[in-house]
Each structure stands twice: as structure tokens, then as C-alpha cells.
N, C-alpha and C positions, 0 to 999 in steps of 0.2 A: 523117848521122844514125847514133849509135851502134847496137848490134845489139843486139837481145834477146834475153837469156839466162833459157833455160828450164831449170828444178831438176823432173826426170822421176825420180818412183820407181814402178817398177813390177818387181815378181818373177817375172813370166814373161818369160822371153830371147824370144821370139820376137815376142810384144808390145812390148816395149822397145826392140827393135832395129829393126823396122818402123816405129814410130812417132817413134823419132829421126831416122830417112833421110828420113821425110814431112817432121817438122818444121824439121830443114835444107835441105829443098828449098826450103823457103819462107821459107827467111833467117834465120831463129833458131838461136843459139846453143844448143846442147842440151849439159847436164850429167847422165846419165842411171845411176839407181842400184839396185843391186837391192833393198834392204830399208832400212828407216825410220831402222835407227842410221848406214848409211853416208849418208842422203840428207841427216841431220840433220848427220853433220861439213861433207856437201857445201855446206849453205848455209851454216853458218857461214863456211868458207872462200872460196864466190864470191859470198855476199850477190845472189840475182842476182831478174832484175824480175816473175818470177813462178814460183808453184810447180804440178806437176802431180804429186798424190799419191793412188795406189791405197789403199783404203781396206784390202784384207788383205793384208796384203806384211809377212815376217817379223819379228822383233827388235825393230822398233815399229812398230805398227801406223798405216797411214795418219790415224786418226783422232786417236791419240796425238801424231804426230808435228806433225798441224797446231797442236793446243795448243801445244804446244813455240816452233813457228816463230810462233804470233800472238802469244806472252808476251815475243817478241825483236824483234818485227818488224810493220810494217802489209801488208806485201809480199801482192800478193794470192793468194789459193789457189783449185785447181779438185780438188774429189773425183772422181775417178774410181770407180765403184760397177759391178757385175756386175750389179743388180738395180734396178730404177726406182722399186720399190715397199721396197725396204730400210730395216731402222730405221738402218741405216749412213749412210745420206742425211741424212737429220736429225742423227744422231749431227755429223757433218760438220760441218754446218753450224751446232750449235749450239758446236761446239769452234774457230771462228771464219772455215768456209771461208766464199769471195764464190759459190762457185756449183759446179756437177757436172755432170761427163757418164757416161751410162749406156752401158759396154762393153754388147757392141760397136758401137765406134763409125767414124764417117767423118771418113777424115783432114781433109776439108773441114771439116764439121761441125766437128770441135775445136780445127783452125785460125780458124776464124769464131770461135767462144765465148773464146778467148783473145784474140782482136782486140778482141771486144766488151769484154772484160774491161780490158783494157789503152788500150783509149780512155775508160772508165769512169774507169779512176787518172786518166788523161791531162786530165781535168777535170774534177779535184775540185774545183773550187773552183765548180761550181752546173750545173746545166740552164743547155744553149746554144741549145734549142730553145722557140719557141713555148709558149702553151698558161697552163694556170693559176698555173704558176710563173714565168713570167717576168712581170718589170717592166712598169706603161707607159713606154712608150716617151718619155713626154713629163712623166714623174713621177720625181725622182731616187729610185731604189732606197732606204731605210734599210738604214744598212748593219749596226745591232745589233737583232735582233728580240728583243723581250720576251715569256715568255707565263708570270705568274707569280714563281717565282724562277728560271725556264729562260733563258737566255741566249745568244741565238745570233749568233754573229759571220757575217756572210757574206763580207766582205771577207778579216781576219785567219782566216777557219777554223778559229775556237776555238767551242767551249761549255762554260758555264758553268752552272751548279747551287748555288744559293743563293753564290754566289761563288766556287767551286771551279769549276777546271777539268776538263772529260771528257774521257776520252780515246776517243776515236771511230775506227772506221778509216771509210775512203774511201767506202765501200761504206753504211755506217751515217752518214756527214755525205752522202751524195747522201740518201738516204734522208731524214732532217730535214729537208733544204733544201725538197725536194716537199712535207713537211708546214707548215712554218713559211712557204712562202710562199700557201700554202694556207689559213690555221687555218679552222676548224669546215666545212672543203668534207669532201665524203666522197672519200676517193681510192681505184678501185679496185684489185682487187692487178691486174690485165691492166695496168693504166694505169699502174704502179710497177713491172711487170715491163717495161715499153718503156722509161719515163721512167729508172730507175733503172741496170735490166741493160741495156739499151739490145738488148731484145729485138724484133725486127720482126716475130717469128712464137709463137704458143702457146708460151709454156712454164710449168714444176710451179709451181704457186702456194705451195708448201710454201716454197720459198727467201723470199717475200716474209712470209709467214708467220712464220718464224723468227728471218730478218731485225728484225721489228717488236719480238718478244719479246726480240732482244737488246738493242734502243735503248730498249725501256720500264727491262727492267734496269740501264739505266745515267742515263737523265732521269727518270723515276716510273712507276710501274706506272701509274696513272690520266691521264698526261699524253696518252696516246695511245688512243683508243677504240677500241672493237671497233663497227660494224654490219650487225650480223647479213645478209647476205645482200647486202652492197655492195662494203663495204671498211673503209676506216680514216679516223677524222680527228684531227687535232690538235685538243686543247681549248683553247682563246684565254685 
């Protein structure tokens, strides 16, 4: 199995260099950079299977820099943030990161969230697990869902909008997949924080939050509901 190559920018050496010794103890290839414009040549140059970007690290800032890399790339990204409660968080996430961890953190911890992350990519092509998104078992899947002029391929992993194509990352077609296998069920965000991040434990509802407002901005502002004090459903 090839090895995963990890794009680490972070502007404190002693951070940066502790957390590349972690994350090559545990098999990852680490490319690690001090500031946003060297991290930004670094991926061009090793294109590599995910990125870990502090959100204030000099020259371009973490948040700048993930625009950059999702206007190039679906490659998935982790904010790194000093503060849990940060509009940087958000910021992040709405400039196209998949998720964040709140310094300081445990090497453990950020090795699990990158795991989580990278089995995420690892099956974009739908939920493997049980539950309201999966199939019966004894009914063959369709494999183009309609809802409207929304189009969603499950097999080919395209969507389409009034006949155009979307361009969707990984992260945002897990996301539809849960809703369009779903429509009009309410889904809560805990239940698209397991199903989606493939989170086993508590985590910020904000990424699922954000998440939603980016896939409405890109299939319809009205195609995706809000209810109040549940979750979210797809409109059929």
C-alpha cells in the first residue's frame, strides 16, 4: 500500500517539528512548512493525499491558503485553530476545509481525525454502513436520483442541476448521498457527524452546519431545509 503524504504548515518550529516525528512514527510521509506561500509551492510540487494547515502562519494565511488549494484540488484539508470558539473555524471551513482540530492537540487525536478523514475520501462513492441510507438489500439501488431538476448519480458520482454538472468535493457528495437517500427524513447533524465525518464521538456541529450551506450554494438554497431544533432534510 502506497504511503500517505501529509502537506503540514505550521509556523511554530517546535510545533512543526514534534508533530512531523508523531506523524512519521505512524507511517505518514510528512512534507512540513513554515508559512502559507512555502506550503502553497509545496503542494503544487508533491500534490500529496492530504493537507494540515494552521489557520495564522505568515505570508498566507492558513485560511487563504486552503482557497488556493480547493480552487486546484479536492485533496482533503484539516484546520488547525488555537481557539475552538474562533470565527477562524468557520472562516476554514467555509474557504473549503473537510474538518479542524483545536491546538493543543494529541498526537493520537490528530492521527485518528486524519484516519477518519482519509477513509472518508477512501469511500466516496456512498455510506458502507447500515441505517437510512443504505439500500434494501433485496431492491436494486437506482442508480440516478431525481429530486426536481437535481440529479444525482450514485454510481458515476456526478450531480447535475437543471443539466449542468456540480462540481462537488468528497466531503459535500458523502453529504448528498445521506440526504438523497433519505429525502424528506429529517437527518440530524450528530447522525451526519458519524455518518458523514465518520465521527464515533461528540463533535462541533458547526462543520455540519457549514458543510449544508456550502452544498445548498451549489444544488439550491431551498433544496435543503432547515428544522429547527432536529436537523436537515432533503426536499423530494
Amino acid at each position: 500500500m502506497a504511503e500517505t503524504h501529509v502537506l503540514f504548515v505550521e509556523d511554530d518550529d517546535v510545533i512543526r517539528e514534534a508533530t512531523q516525528l508523531a506523524l512519521e512514527r505512524d507511517g505518514f510521509v510528512v512534507t512540513a512548512m513554515p508559512d502559507g506561500l512555502a506550503g502553497l509551492e509545496a503542494f503544487r510540487a508533491n500534490r500529496p493525499d492530504i493537507a494540515l494547515l494552521d489557520v495564522m502562519v505568515p505570508g498566507l494565511d492558513g485560511v487563504s491558503l486552503c482557497r488556493r488549494i480547493r480552487d486546484e484540488s479536492t485533496v482533503p484539508v484539516i484546520m488547525l485553530s488555537a481557539r475552538a470558539d474562533s470565527i477562524d473555524v468557520v472562516l476554514g471551513l467555509e474557504a473549503g476545509a473537510d474538518d479542524y482540530v483545536t491546538k493543543p492537540f494529541d498526537g493520537a487525536v490528530l492521527v485518528a481525525r486524519i484516519r477518519a478523514v482519509l477513509r472518508r475520501f477512501g469511500h466516496a462513492s456512498g455510506p458502507e454502513r447500515g441505517g437510512a441510507a443504505a439500500a434494501d438489500a433485496d431492491e436494486p439501488a437506482e442508480a440516478v436520483l431525481r429530486f426536481g431538476d437535481l440529479e444525482v448519480d450514485t454510481e458515476g458520482m456526478e450531480v447535475r442541476k437543471g443539466g449542468r454538472n456540480v462540481a462537488l468535493t468528497p466531503t459535500e457528495m458523502r453529504l448528498l448521498l445521506e440526504f438523497s437517500n433519505a429525502p424528506g427524513t429529517v437527518l440530524s447533524r450528530d447522525r451526519l457527524l458519524e455518518r458523514v465525518w465518520d465521527y464515533g464521538w461528540g463533535g462541533d456541529t458547526r462543520v455540519v452546519d457549514v458543510h449544508v450551506q456550502r452544498l445548498r450554494g451549489k444544488i439550491g438554497q431551498d433544496r435543503i431545509e432547515t428544522v429547527r431544533g432536529f436537523g436537515y432534510k432533503l426536499r423530494g
